[in-house]
C-alpha positions as CSV (number, residue, x, y, z in Angstrom):
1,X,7.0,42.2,-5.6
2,X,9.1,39.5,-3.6
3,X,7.9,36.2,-4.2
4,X,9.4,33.6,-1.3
5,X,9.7,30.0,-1.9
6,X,9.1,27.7,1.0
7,X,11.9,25.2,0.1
8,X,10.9,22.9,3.0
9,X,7.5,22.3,2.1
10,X,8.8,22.0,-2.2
11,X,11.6,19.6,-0.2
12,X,9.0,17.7,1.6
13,X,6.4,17.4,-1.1
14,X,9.4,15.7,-3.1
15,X,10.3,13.0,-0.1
16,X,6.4,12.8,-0.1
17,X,6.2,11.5,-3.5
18,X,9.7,9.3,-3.1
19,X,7.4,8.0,-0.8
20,X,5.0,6.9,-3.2
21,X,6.7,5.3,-5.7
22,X,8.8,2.9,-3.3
23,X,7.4,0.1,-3.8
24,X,5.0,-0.7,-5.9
25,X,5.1,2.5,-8.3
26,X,5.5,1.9,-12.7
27,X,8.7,4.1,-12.5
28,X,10.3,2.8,-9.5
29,X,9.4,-1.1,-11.3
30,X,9.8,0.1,-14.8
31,X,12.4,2.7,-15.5
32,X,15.1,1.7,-12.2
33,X,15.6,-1.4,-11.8
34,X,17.9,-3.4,-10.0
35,X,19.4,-4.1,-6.5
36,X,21.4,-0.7,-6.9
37,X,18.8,1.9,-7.1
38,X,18.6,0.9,-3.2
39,X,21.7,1.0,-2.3
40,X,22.1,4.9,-4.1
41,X,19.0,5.3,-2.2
42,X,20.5,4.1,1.3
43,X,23.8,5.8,0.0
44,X,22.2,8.9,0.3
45,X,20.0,8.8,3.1
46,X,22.8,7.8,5.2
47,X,24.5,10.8,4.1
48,X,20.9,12.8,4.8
49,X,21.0,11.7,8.4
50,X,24.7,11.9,9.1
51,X,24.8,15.5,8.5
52,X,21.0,16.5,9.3
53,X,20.2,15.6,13.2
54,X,16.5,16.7,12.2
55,X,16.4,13.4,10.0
56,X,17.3,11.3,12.3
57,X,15.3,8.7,14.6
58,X,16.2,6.1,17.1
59,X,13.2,4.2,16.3
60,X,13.8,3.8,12.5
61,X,17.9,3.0,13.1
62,X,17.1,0.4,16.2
63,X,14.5,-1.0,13.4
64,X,16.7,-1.5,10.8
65,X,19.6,-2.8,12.8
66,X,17.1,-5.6,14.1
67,X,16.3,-6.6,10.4
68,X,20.1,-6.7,9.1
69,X,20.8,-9.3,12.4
70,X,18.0,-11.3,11.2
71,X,19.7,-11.0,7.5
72,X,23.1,-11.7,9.0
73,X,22.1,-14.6,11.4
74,X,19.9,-16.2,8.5
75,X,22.5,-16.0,6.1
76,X,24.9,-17.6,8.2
77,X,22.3,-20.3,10.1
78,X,20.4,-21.4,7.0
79,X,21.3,-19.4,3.9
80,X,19.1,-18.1,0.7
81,X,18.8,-14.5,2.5
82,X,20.9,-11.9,0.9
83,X,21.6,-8.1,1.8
84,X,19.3,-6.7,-1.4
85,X,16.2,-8.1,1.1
86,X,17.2,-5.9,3.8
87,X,18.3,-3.1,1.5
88,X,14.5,-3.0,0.4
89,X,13.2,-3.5,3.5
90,X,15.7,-0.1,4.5
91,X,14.7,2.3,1.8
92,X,10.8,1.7,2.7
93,X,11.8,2.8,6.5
94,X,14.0,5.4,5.6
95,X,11.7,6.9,3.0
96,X,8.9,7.4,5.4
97,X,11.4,8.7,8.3
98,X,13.1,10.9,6.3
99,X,10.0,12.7,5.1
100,X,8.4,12.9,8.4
101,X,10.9,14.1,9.7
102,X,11.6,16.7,7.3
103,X,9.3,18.8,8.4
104,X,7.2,16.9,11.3
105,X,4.6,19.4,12.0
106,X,3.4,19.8,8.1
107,X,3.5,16.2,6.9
108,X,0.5,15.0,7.8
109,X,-1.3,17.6,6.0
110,X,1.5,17.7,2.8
111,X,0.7,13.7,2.8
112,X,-2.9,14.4,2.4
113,X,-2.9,16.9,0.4
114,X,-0.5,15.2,-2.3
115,X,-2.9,11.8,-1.7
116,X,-5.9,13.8,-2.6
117,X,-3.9,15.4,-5.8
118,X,-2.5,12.4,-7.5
119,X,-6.3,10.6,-6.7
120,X,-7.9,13.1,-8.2
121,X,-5.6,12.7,-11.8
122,X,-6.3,9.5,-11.0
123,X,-9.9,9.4,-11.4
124,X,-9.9,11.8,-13.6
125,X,-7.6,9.7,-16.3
126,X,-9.9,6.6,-15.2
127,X,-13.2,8.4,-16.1
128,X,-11.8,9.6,-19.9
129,X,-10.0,6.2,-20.4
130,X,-13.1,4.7,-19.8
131,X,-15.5,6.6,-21.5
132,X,-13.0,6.8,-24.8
133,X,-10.8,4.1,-24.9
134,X,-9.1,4.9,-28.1
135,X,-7.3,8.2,-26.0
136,X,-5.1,5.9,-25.2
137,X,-3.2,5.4,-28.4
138,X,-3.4,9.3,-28.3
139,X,-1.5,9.6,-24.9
140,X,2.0,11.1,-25.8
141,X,3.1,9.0,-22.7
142,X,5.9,6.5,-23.5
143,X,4.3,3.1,-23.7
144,X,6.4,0.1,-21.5
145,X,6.3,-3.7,-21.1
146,X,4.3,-4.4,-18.1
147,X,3.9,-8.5,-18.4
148,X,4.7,-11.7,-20.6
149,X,2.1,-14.2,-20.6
150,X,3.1,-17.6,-22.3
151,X,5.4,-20.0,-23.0
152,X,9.4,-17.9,-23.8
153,X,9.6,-17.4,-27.7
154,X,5.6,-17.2,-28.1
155,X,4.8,-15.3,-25.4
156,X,2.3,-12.2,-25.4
157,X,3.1,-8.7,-24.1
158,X,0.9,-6.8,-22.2
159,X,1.8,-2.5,-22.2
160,X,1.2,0.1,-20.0
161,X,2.0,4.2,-20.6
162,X,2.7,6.7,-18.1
163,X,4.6,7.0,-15.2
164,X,4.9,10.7,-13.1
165,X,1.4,11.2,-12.9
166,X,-0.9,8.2,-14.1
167,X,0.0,4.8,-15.2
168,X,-3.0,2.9,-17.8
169,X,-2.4,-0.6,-18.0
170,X,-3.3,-2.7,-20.4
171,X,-4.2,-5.6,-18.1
172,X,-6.5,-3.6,-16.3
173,X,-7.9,-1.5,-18.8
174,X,-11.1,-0.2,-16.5
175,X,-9.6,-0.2,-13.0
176,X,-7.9,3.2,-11.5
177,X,-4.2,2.2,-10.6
178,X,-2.8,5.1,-10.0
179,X,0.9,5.4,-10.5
180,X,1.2,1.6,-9.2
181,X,1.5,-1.3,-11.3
182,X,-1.5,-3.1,-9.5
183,X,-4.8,-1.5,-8.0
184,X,-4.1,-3.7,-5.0
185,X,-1.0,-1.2,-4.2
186,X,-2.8,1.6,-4.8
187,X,-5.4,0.8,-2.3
188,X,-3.1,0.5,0.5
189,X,-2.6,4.2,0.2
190,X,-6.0,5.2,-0.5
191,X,-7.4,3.4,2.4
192,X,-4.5,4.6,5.0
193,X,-5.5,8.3,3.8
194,X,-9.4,7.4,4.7
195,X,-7.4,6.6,8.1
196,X,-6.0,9.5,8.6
197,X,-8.9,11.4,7.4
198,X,-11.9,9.7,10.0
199,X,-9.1,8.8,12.6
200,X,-6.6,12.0,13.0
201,X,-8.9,14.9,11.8
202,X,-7.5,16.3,14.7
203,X,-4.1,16.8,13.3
204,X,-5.5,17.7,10.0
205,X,-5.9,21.6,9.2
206,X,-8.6,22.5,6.5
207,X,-9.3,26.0,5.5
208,X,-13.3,24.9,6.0
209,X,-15.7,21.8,6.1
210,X,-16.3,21.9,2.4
211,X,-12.8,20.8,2.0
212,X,-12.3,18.2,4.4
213,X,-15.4,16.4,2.3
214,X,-14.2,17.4,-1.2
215,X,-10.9,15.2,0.1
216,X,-13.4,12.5,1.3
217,X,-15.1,12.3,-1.6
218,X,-12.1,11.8,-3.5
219,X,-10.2,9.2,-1.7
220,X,-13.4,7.3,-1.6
221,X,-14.1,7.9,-5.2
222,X,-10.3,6.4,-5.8
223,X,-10.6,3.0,-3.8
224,X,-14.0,2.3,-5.5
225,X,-12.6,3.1,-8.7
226,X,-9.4,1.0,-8.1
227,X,-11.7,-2.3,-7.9
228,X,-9.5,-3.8,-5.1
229,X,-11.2,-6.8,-3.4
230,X,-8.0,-6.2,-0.7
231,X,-9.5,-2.2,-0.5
232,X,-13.1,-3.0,-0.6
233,X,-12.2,-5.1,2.4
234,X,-10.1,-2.7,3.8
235,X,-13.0,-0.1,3.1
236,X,-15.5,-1.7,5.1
237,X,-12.8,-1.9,8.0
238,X,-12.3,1.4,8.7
239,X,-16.3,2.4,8.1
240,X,-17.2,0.0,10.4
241,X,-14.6,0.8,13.3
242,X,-15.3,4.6,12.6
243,X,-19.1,4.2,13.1
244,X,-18.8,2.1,16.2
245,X,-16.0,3.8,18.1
246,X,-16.7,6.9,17.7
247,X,-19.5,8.6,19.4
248,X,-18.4,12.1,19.7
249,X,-21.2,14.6,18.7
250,X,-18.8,16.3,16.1
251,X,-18.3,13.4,14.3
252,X,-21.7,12.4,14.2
253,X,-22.0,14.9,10.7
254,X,-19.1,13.0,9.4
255,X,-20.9,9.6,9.7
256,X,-24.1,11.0,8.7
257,X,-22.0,12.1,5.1
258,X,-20.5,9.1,5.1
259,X,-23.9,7.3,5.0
260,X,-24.7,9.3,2.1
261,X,-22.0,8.8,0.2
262,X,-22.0,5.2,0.9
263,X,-25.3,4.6,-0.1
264,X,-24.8,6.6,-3.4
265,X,-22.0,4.4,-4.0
266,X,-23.9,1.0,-3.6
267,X,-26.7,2.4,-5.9
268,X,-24.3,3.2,-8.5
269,X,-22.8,-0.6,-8.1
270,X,-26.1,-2.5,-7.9
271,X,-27.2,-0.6,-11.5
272,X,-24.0,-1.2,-12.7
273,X,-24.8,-5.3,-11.5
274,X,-28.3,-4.8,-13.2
275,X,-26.9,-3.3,-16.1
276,X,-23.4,-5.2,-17.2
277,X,-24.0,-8.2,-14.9
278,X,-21.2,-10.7,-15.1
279,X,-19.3,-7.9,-16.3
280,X,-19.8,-5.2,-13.6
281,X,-17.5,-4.3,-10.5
282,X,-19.4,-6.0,-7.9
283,X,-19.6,-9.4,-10.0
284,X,-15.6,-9.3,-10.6
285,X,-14.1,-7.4,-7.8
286,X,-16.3,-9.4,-5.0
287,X,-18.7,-11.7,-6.0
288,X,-16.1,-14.1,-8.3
289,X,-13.4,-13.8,-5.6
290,X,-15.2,-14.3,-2.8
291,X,-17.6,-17.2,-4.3
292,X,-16.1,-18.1,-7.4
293,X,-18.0,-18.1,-10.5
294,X,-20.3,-21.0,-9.8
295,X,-21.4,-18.8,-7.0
296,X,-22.2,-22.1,-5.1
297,X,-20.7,-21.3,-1.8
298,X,-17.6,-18.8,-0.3
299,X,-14.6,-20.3,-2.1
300,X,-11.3,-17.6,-2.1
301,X,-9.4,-20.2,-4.3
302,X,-10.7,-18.6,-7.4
303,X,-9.4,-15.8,-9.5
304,X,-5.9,-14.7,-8.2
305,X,-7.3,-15.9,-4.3
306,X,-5.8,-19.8,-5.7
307,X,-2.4,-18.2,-5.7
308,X,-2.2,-16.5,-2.5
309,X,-4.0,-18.9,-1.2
310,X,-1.0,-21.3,-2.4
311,X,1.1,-19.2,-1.0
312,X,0.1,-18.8,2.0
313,X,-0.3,-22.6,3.0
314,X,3.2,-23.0,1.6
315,X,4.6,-20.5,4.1
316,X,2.5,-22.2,7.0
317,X,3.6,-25.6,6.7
318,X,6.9,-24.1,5.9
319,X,7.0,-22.6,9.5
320,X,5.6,-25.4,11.1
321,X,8.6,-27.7,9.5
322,X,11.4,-25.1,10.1
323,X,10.8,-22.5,12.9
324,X,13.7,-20.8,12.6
325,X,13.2,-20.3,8.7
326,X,14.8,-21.7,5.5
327,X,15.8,-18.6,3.1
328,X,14.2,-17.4,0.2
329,X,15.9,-20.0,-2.1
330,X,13.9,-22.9,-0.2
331,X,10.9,-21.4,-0.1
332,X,10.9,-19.9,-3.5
333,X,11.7,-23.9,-4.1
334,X,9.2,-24.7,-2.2
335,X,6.7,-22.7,-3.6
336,X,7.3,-23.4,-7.4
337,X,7.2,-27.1,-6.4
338,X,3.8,-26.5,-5.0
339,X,2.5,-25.0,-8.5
340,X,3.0,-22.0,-10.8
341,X,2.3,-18.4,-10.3
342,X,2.0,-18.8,-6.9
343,X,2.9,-14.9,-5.0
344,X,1.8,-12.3,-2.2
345,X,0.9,-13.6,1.4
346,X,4.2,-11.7,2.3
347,X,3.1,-11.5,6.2
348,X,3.3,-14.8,6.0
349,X,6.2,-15.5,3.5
350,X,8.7,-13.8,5.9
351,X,8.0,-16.2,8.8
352,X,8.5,-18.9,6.8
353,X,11.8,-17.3,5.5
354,X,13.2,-15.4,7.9
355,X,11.6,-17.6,11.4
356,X,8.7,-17.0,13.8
357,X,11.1,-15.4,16.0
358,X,12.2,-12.4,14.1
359,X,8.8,-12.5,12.7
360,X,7.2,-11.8,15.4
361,X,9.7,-9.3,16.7
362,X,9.5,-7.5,13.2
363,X,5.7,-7.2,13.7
364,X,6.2,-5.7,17.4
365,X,8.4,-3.2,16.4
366,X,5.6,-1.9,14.0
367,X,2.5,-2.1,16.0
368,X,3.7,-1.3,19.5
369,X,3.5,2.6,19.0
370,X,0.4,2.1,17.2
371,X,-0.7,0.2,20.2
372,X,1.1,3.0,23.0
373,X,0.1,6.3,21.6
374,X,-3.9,5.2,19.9
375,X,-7.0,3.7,21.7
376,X,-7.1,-0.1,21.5
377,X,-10.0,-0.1,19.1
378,X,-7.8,2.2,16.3
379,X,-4.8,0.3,17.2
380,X,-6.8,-3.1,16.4
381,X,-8.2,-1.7,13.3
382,X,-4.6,-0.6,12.2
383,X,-3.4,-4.3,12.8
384,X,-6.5,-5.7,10.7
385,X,-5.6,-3.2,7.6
386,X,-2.0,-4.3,7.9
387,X,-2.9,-8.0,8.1
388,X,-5.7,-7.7,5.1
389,X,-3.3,-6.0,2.9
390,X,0.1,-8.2,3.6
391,X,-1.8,-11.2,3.1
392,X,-2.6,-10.2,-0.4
393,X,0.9,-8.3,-1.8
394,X,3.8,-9.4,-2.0
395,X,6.4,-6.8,0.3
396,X,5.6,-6.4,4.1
397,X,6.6,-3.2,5.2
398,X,4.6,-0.2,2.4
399,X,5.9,3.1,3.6
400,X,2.0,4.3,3.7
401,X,1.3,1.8,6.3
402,X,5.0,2.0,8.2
403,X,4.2,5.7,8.2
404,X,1.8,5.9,10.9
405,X,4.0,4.0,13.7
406,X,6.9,6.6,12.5
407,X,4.5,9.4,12.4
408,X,3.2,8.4,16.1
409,X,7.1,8.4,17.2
410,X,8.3,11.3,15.5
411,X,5.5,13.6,16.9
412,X,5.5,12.4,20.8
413,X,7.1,14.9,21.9
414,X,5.0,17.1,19.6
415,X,1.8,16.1,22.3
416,X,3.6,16.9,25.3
């Protein structure tokens, strides 16, 4: 018997999971560290598209030509912006294009299907983590530094183990992150997979209904799990755009799952509320950070909101001063004169480094296919996600998000 290996798709669902771990990811933070690991990256992807025309993408290149004048003209008008920025900024876009472009007309599903695969570990690592704590010290996964609280000399280590396939951290001991070193980056792609899922079903292929809801129920088991105000938000986005754009008759079985799984999900919250109060997922995740824990009013500056929050008025009067921008040297200046720990508020943070202009010119080049080949109403909710997450992490372009623009480009000729 012959057996044949499909070395695209085994190529692809490689790129795929490159894809993943840039940024955000415990390896790509842990185990490869450094300005170099891009410039191998871009070393190689350069060589990819040189020799491979199928790789290659005016949309991507004109992109990232745009962002290194805006390094170049920074660096030489103002200062503080360096070419490791743009480096980073190139291996997200060249992640996504390359493996898109791999094999165009299988992605979408491949992405899916190795969303649905690493969500499911996922959960199921949560669940047994959860139930039995002490499996952790059994976990013959090598155990790394994940953060230093205190003052240097005294200061306290928190760990974290695993890498490939799971990563448990010690700082969030009952929330699901995934591979990522924060349930806030996990979210982003667990939320653009219930995109794709609700919004493209069309250019999904599955075998039969039954598993087109076993991958719903999973991605939606993964964001609850994750306990991401940012994907809770995000959550309630795309529900509410699905239910009140679309009015086709075949999707009306979709929403009426959805409602069922929804309401399954808010029963199993509010007895968790009743049960663990002060402790429980809707107390921490939304209740403290969206009303702090006097609960006398909406107030975001609590929890880790006071940081972004810090950041992100930092940034404004930042842009309001200095147009044109000031370089990451000032602002970090800036920023650690205004108080400690402040991050995130990226969308932001790049205006106030970089200038409105390119800013702006950045955030065209990302949501004008979104805008040219969706309805307005997807396009909109698109730019909501994008805005909801950036505000809250600390990189602007994630290739999960970046991947639906290049995914609309790559494919247009594809609809013809």
């Amino acid at each position: 018997m012959e057996i044949r290996i499909n070395k695209s798709a085994i190529t692809q669902y490689l790129l795929i999971y490159l894809m993943f771990i840039i940024p955000g990811s415990c390896l790509f933070a842990k185990y490869w560290t450094g300005t170099m690991k891009y410039f191998v990256l871009l070393i190689i992807y350069a060589a990819l598209i040189a020799f491979k025309k199928k790789y290659q993408s005016r949309y991507s290149i004109c992109f990232l030509l745009l962002l290194l004048f805006f390094t170049v003209f920074s660096r030489f008008l103002i200062g503080g912006v360096g070419l490791s920025a743009w480096c980073q900024f190139a291996v997200c876009i060249l992640s996504t294009q390359i493996a898109i472009c791999c094999d165009r007309k299988n992605f979408l599903n491949r992405w899916i299907q190795t969303v649905e695969f690493f969500a499911a570990i996922s959960i199921g690592f949560w669940a047994v983590f959860c139930i039995a704590p002490n499996l952790v010290n059994l976990w013959p996964a090598q155990s790394f530094d994940t953060q230093a609280l205190g003052t240097a000399g005294w200061e306290t280590y928190w760990h974290g183990k695993g890498v490939l396939l799971y990563s448990y951290l010690e700082i969030h001991p009952t929330r699901n992150c995934g591979i990522f070193t924060e349930p806030g980056v996990y979210q982003i792609v667990l939320n653009m997979a219930l995109f794709v899922l609700l919004f493209w079903k069309d250019k999904l292929s599955f075998a039969a209904e039954r598993r087109y809801r076993r991958c719903l129920n999973i991605i939606l088991i993964g964001i609850i799990t994750a306990q991401s105000t940012t994907g809770y938000l995000g959550l309630i986005l795309i529900l509410f755009f699905f239910y009140f754009t679309h009015q086709e008759y075949e999707v009306s079985r979709v929403k009426f799952y959805l409602m069922g799984l929804v309401f399954i999900a808010l029963v199993v919250l509010f007895v968790d509320y009743a049960t663990r109060a002060n402790d429980s997922i809707l107390y921490k995740q939304i209740i403290e950070k969206l009303f702090g824990s006097s609960g006398s009013g909406f107030d975001v500056s609590s929890g880790t909101g006071q940081y972004r929050l810090g950041t992100m008025m930092i940034s404004l009067a930042t842009v309001f001063q200095h147009p044109l921008g000031v370089g990451y040297d000032a602002f970090y200046a800036a920023r650690n004169a205004f108080g400690s720990g402040l991050v995130a508020a990226s969308l932001l943070a790049y205006a106030a480094v970089y200038g409105i202009i390119p800013w702006l010119i950045v955030l065209g080049m990302i949501f004008t296919p979104v805008f040219r080949y969706q309805r307005r109403a997807v396009a909109f909710l698109y730019v909501l996600l994008f805005v909801n997450t950036t505000l809250a992490q600390t990189d602007l372009i994630y290739p999960a998000f970046f991947m639906i623009p290049m995914y609309l480009v790559a494919t247009k000729n594809m609809r013809r």
